[in-house]
N, C-alpha and C positions, 0 to 999 in steps of 0.2 A: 553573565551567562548562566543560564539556568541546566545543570546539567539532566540530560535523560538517562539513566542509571540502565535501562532496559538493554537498550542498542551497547553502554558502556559496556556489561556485562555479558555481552555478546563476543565483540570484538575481545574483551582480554582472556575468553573461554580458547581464541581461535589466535592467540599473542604467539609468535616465533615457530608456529606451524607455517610450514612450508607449503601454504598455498595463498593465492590473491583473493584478500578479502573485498569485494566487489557491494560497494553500499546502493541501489539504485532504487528510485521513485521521482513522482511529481515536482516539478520544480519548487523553490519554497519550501518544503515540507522538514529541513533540519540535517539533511546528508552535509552541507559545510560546515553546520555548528558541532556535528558529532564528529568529525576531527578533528576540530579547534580542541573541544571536550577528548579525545585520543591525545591531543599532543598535549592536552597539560597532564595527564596523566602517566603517559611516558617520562616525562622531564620531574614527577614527581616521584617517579620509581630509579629515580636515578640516572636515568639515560642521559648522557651527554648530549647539549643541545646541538651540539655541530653534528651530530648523529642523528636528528630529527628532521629530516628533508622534509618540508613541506609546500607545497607548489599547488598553485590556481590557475587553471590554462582557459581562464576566461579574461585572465589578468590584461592590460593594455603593453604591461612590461613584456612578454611573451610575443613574439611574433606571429605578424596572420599565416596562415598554412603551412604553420609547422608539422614537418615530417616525423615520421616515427625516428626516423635514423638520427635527426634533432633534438629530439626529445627525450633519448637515449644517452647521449653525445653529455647532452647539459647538464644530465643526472650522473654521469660516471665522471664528471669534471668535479662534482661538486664531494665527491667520497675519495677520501686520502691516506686510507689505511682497511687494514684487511679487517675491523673490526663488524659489528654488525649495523648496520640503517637502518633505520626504520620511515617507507616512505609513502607520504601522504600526500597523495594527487587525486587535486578537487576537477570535475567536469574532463575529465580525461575525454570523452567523446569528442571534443573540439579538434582532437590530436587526428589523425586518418592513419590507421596502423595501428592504435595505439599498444593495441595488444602485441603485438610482435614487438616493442619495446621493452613492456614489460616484461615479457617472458622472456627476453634475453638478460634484465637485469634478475632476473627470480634464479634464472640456470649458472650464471656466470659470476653472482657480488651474493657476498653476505645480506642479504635484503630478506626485511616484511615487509608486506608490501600491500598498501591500502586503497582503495580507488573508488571512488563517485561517478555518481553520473546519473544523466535524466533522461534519456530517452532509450530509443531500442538498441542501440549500439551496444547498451549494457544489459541486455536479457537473454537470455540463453542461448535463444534460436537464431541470434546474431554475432554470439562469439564466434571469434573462428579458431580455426583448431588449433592455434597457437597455444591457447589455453586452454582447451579440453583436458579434463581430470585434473586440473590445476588451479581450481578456483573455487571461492564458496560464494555464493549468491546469499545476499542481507538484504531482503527488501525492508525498505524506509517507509511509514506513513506519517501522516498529520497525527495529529497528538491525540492519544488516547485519553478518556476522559480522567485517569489516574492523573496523568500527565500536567493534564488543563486544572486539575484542582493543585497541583503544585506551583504550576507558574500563576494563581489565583491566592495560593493561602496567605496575603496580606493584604486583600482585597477587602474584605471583611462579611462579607454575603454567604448563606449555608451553602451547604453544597447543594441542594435540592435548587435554589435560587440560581446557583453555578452549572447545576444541571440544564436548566431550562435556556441558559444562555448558554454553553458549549451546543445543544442541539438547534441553537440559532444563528450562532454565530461559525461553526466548523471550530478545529483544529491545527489551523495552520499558524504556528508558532509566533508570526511575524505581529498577528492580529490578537490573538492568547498577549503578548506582550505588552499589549499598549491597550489606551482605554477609551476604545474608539466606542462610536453610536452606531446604531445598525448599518444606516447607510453604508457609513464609513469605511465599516470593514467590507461592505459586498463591493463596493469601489477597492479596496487593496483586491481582493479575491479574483474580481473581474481583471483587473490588470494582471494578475499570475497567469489567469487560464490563456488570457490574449498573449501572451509572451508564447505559452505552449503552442498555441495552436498556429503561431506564425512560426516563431523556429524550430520546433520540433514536425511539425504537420507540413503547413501549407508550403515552405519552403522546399523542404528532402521530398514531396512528391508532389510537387507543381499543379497544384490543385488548382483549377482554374474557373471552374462555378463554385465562388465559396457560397455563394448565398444558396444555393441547394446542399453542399456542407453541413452548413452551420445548421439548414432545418434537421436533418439529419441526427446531428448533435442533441438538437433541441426534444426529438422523438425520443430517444433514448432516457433524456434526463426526465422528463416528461414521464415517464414508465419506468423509473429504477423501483425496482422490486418487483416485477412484473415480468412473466415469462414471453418471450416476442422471438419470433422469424425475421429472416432478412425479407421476407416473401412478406409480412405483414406490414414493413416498413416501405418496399416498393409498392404492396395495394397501399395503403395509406396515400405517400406522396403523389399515387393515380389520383387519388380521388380528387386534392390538390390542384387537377390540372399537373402535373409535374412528370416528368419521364425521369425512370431510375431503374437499371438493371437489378437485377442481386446482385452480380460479381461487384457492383460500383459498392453495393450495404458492405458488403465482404471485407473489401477493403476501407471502406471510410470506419468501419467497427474495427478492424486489425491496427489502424495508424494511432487511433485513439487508446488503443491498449495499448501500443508499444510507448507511447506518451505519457503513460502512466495516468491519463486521466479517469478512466472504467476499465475494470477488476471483471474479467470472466468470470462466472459458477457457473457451472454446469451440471449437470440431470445426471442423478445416482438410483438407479437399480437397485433397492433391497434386497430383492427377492434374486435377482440374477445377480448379483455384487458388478453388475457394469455400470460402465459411465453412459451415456446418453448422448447422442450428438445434435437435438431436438430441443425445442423450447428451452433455451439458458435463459438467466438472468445476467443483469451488468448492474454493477456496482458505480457510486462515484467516491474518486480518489477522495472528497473529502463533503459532507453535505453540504457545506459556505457554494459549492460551485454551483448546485441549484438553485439557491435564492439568491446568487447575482446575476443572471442569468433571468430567471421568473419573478423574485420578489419571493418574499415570504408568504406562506398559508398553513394558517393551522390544519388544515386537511391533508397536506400533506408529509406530518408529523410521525406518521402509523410506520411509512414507508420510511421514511429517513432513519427511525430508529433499527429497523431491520439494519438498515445499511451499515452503521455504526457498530452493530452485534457482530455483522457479517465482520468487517476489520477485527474488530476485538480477538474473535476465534481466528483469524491471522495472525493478529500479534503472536498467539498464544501458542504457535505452532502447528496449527490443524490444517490440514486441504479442508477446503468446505466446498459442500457439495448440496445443491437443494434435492429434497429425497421424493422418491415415487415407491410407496411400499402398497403394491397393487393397484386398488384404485383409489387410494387415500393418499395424499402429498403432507411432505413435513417440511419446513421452512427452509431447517438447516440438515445437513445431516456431517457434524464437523470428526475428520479422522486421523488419529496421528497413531501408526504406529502399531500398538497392542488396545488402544483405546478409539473408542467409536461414543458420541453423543450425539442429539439428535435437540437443536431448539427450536425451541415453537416461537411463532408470536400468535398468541391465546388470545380470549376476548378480558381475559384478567387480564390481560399486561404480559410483557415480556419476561419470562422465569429463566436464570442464570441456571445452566445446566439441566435443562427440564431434556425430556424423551419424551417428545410429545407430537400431537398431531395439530397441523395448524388448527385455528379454531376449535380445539379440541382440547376438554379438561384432563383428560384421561392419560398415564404416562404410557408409554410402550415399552412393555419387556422383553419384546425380540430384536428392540433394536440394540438392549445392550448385551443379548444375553450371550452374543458371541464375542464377546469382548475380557468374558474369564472373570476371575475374582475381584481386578479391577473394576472392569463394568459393572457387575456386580452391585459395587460399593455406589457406582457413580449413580444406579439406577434405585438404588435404596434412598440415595439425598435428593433426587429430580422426586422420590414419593413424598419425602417428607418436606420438600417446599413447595411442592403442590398442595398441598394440602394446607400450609401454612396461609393463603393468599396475599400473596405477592402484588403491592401496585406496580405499577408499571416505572414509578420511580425509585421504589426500594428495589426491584428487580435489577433496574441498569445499574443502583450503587451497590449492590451487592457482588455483580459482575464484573464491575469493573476496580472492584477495589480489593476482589479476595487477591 
């Protein structure tokens, strides 16, 4: 087990605070290996292993429709002393209730309390208020390209060589791990996505023209990086010959994101500091799902690498946002907090931290300049690597390795 130190050092920031630590993304993507990676780190800090509840409720040992009141029941059976637990439940959405389980073992037992899960069940707008104010949201992704060069350093290929195959191959740990041939891996890939879309999707809402679905699907991935209406994907499927409300885009774009498969951005105001509820971009959980899907094209490399950036400044802690500063647009415009950057994708290549405008050499200092001493600073190094010229592959290794 290759441990990911990122997510470790997350969860031990957020260790015997008194809220559910909620891991959620794409299926595959490393939420059961990072609490395999939790529990040997508990057991190495000394915790008693009779004290490390860990539980997989996709297990066959588990019964089918299990109750919350069950699931409750079998976790207070298994704790025999007022000391503290610590417990680690994988795919908890299989559970119905499962939250009012929880929150009863959070309010009532000495418990941390850890939990996974892949679809909507686990995003916000579907908790129910059992856990409101009582929970932190961990989103999970496929493996950053840090990530990939570690489960890679015995491989024996530079990283540059490493790079070129992470942006061929995706991120998804399972495929990182073994030493598959292109094909190969878009076959592991394809079967992940086809897992999502039958039991996260087409099942919980009875989707019943998949093959207008799936072109649906195919538009979107077809155009990641690329601003689109629900109103251009029903004229589209017109032209098609094919009949499709918006409300139908609406929802097949909502099921998709609760699935963890595409990542909303949405449209940032400079100048008015609003968000934008007009021409967003979507994201895919991980680039491998376009080329099993389409096959591979070097033409469509420009765009995949946006999408990669886009993750990265998640990883990193930022809301990103694609920016509208009057009538000029910026790629990225990513915001945490007391800091604000802005990155381009240029016709030099991708620059880590740049304040730029897409297509454009030139940095912008209004976009850091409200951002204080820090911005500042941030908008002094977007000068002085722009200036530096940056290819497009020392840009990604410098980004993804500071």
């Amino acid at each position: 087990m290759i441990v990911r130190p990122y997510y470790l050092d997350i969860l031990k920031t957020y260790r015997d605070v008194p809220l559910v630590k909620i891991l959620a993304g794409i299926r595959r993507c490393g939420k059961s290996t990072i609490l395999d990676m939790l529990k040997d780190d508990l057991l190495g800090s000394g915790i008693a292993a009779d004290h490390v509840i860990h539980l997989r409720y996709t297990s066959e040992e588990l019964d089918d429709g299990m109750t919350a009141k069950q699931m409750y029941r079998d976790i207070k059976e298994k704790m025999t002393d007022g000391e503290r637990y610590y417990l680690l439940l994988d795919e908890v959405q299989e559970v119905d209730g499962w939250e009012k389980a929880v929150n009863s073992l959070l309010e009532d037992s000495n418990t941390d309390i850890y939990v996974t899960g892949s679809n909507s069940k686990l995003m916000s707008s579907e908790i129910s208020t059992y856990l409101t104010g009582r929970y932190i949201s961990i989103p999970v992704f496929t493996l950053s390209f840090a990530e990939y060069l570690e489960f890679k350093k015995d491989s024996g290929r530079t990283p540059k060589e490493l790079l070129n195959e992470y942006i061929r191959m995706g991120g998804f740990p399972i495929v990182a791990l073994g030493n598959f041939d292109e094909r190969s891996s878009y076959q592991i890939v394809e079967g992940i996505y086809n897992s999502v879309i039958t039991s996260d999707i087409t099942k919980r809402h009875n989707i019943t023209n998949f093959d207008l679905f799936n072109r649906v699907v195919k538009y979107v991935v077809e155009n990641v990086g690329k601003t689109f209406s629900a109103n251009a994907i029903v004229k589209f499927m017109k032209g098609e010959g094919r009949s499709l409300s918006v409300e139908a885009v609406y929802n097949y774009l909502e099921w998709l994101e609760k699935a963890f498969v595409i990542y909303r951005c949405q449209r940032y105001d400079m100048q008015g500091k609003t968000v934008l509820k007009t021409q967003e971009k979507f994201y895919l959980a991980d680039a491998s799902l376009k080329y099993c899907m389409m096959g591979f094209n070097p033409k469509s490399v420009a765009a995949m690498l946006e999408n990669i950036v886009y993750f990265e400044l998640r990883r990193k802690g930022y809301d990103v946002y694609i920016g509208k500063n009057a009538t000029k647009e910026i790629d990225f415009v990513a915001v945490r907090r007391d800091l604000c950057a802005g990155m381009p994708q240029s016709a030099g290549g991708i620059r880590p931290g740049g304040c730029q405008l897409a297509g454009d050499q030139r940095p912008l200092p209004e976009i850091c300049s409200n951002a204080g001493r820090t911005g500042r600073r941030q908008h002094q190094r977007c000068q002085d690597r722009a200036s530096g010229g940056f290819s497009a592959e020392q840009g990604l290794l410098n980004a993804f390795c500071i």
